[in-house]
Each structure stands twice: as structure tokens, then as C-alpha cells.
C-alpha positions in Angstrom: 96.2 112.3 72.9 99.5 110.8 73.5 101.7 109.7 70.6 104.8 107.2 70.7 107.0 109.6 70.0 107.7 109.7 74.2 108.3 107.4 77.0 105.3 108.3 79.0 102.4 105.8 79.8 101.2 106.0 82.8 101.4 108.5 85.7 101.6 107.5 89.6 100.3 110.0 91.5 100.5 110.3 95.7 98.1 112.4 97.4 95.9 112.4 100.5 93.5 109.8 101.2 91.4 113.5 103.2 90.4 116.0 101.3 91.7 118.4 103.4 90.2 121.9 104.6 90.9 124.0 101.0 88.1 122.9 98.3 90.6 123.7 96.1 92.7 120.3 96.2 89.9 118.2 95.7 89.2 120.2 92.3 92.9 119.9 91.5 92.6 115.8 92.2 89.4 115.8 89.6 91.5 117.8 86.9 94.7 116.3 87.0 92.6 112.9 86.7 90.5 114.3 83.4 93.9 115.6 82.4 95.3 111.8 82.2 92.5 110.4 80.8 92.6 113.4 78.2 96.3 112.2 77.3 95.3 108.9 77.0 97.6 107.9 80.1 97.0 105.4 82.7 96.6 106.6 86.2 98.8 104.8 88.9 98.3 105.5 92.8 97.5 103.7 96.0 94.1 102.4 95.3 92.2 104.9 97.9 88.8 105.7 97.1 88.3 108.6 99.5 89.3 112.0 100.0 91.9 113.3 97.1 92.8 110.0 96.3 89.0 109.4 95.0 88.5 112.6 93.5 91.8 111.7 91.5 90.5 108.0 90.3 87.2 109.7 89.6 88.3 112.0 87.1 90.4 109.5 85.3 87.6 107.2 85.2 84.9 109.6 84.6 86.4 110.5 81.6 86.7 107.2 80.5 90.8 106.9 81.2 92.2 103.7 82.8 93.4 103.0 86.4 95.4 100.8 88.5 95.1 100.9 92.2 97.7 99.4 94.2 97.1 99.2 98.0 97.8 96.7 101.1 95.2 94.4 102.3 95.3 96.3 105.6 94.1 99.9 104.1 91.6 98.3 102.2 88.6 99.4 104.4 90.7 102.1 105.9 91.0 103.9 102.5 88.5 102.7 100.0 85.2 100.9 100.2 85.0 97.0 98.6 82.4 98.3 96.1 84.2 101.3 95.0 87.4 99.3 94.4 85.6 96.9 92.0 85.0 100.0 89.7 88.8 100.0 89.3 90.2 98.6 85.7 93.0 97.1 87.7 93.3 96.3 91.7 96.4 95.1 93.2 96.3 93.9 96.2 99.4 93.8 98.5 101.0 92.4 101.4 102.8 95.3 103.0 103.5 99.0 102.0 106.8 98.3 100.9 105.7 96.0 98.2 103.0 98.7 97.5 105.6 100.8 96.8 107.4 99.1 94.9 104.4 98.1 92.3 104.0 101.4 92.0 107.2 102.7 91.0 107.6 99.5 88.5 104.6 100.6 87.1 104.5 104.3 86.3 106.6 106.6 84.0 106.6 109.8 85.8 105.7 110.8 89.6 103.1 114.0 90.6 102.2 114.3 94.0 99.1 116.5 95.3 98.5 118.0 98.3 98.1 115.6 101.4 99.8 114.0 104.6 102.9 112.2 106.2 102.5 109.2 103.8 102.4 111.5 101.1 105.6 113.4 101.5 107.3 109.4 102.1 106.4 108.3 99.2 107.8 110.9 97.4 110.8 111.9 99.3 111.6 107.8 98.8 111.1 108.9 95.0 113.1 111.8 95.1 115.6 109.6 97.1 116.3 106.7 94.4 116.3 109.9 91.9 119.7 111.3 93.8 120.9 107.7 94.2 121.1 107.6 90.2 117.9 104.9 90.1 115.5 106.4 88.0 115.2 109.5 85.9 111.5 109.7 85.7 110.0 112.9 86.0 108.8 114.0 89.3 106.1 117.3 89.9 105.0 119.0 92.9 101.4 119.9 92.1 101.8 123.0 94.3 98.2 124.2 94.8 97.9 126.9 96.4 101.4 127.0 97.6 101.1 124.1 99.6 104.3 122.4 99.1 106.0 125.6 99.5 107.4 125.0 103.7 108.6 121.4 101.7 110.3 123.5 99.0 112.2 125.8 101.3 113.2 122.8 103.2 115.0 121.3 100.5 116.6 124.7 99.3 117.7 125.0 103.0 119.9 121.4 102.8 120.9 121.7 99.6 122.7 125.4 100.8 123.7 123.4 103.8 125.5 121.2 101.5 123.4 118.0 102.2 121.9 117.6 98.8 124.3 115.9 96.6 124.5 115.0 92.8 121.6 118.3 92.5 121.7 117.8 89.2 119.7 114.1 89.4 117.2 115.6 92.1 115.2 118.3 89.7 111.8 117.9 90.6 109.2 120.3 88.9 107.2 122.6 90.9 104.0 123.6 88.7 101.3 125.6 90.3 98.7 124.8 87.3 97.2 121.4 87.1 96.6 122.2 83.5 100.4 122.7 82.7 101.5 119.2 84.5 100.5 116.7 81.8 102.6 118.5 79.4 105.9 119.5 81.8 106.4 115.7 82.3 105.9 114.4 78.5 108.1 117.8 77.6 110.7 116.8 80.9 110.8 113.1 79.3 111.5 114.1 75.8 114.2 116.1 76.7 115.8 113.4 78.8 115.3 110.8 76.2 116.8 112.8 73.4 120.7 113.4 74.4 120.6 116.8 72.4 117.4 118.2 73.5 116.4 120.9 76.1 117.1 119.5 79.8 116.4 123.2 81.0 112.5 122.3 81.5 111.6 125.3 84.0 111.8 124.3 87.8 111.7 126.3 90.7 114.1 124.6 92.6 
């Protein structure tokens, strides 16, 4: 379980709302949620009920953990089902993705995303955005099953040597291929950053 001794609460996590084609990133949604409720952290994503987005809520709530599912009213029978939404311990329903965005980044301590699509890699890009911009200092993680973020990876190695990437320092995101080691990389990343004199050099392959 979690102690007070660090900043981290609750956990937003962006992922698809498919399962995709590998099995493999539905079982990673499943343990990274079982590995939230086993910290005694709240889960925070975009209220989706299908694909990795469920199997994510599922294992939080399956193992009796709390979630808050934030998603527009528009999405709500694109993404979830009515029912499955009620077995939510928190729904927020918004206007417009931008609001939903911004709940969710009110609302969490640290950032992970998991495999998934277009909507995916803009919510976190946004994320890794504000980070560079000096906004936030919360730990960000690409769950990296499988090697799937790896083309995103590259990418970003490619305009930082291009010089694009300013202030490199503030955009550090971890890259953690084991769902089993992401739990404790953020409360170890947020540690560090709240204590002035402790380790900032939390392993990243960036």
C-alpha cells in the first residue's frame, strides 16, 4: 500500500478505447489496473468501458481499487455502455474534450499511457507538451508493451537531435517495458522530484 510519505494519489491513464490485434495489451490494461488498486491509488482515465480502456477500469475495480471516469456526453454510447458506467465510483460527465481533458489532468498525480490510437498519442503529447512549457512536473510513463511506442520514441529522439526539443531536461518521460515496474517508477520519479536532494536520475530511455 501507499504511504504519505509521497505525492502520488491517483494515476490517469490514456489508452485505447480497442483492444487492438496483440492479446498482450489487454493483459497489460488488466495488470496495470490491479497494480493501482494494489497501491491503494485511484484510477483516472476517459471513462471508456471497452477495449483497453475497460480492461484497465476492470482491474482496478476488480480488485476493489477506486475509479473516476471522465468522458464527453458525445462518447458516452460510443465508448462505454450506460450500465457499465454506473459501476464506476465516480462519472464525470462533460461538455467537450477539452474540458475532459482538463478534469483529468486536475485530477491525477502522474500520467501512463498504454498502447492505443490517434486520441491516445494527443492526450499525451498535450501532457508531454505542458511538461516542456514548465506546467507540471508530474510523472509521465510509456507503458511500452511489446515495443509499441518505440516508432513514437524514435520520433522524439529524431527532433530533439534536430534541435526542436527544448528545455530536455523538463520533458523526461519514462519508458518501462514491465507493467509490474510502473507503479513504483512513478512513486520512486515523485519522490525524487519532491525531495530537492534526492535521486532525479530515475532510469529513462530517452
Amino acid at each position: 500500500m501507499t504511504s504519505e510519505k509521497h505525492p502520488i494519489r491517483s494515476i490517469c491513464v490514456y489508452c485505447g478505447s480497442q483492444p487492438g490485434r496483440d492479446p498482450a495489451y489487454m493483459e497489460a490494461g488488466r495488470a496495470l489496473g490491479k497494480a493501482i488498486a494494489d497501491n491503494g491509488l485511484r484510477l483516472v482515465y476517459g471513462g471508456g468501458t471497452k477495449g483497453i480502456m475497460g480492461a484497465v477500469a476492470s482491474g482496478v475495480l476488480s480488485n476493489g481499487g477506486e475509479v473516476t471516469g471522465i468522458i464527453p456526453e458525445f462518447l458516452v454510447d460510443m465508448e462505454a455502455t450506460r450500465h457499465s458506467l454506473g459501476q464506476l465510483n465516480e462519472l464525470i460527465v462533460t461538455k467537450d474534450m477539452h474540458e475532459r481533458k482538463h478534469k483529468m489532468f486536475e485530477r491525477s498525480d502522474a500520467f501512463v499511457t498504454l498502447p492505443g490510437g490517434v486520441g491516445t498519442l494527443e492526450e499525451i503529447v498535450e501532457i508531454m507538451t505542458w511538461a516542456q512549457l514548465g506546467r507540471h512536473a508530474k510523472p509521465m510513463v510509456f507503458a511500452n508493451i511489446n515495443g509499441f511506442w518505440n516508432p513514437m520514441l524514435e520520433l522524439i529522439r529524431h527532433m530533439r537531435d534536430e534541435g526542436f526539443i527544448h528545455r530536455a531536461h523538463m520533458l523526461n518521460p519514462l519508458v518501462i517495458d514491465e507493467i509490474k515496474d510502473i507503479v513504483p517508477a512513478i512513486i520512486d520519479r515523485a519522490a525524487a522530484q519532491a525531495n530537492p536532494d534526492g535521486d532525479n536520475s530515475v532510469i529513462s530511455q530517452l
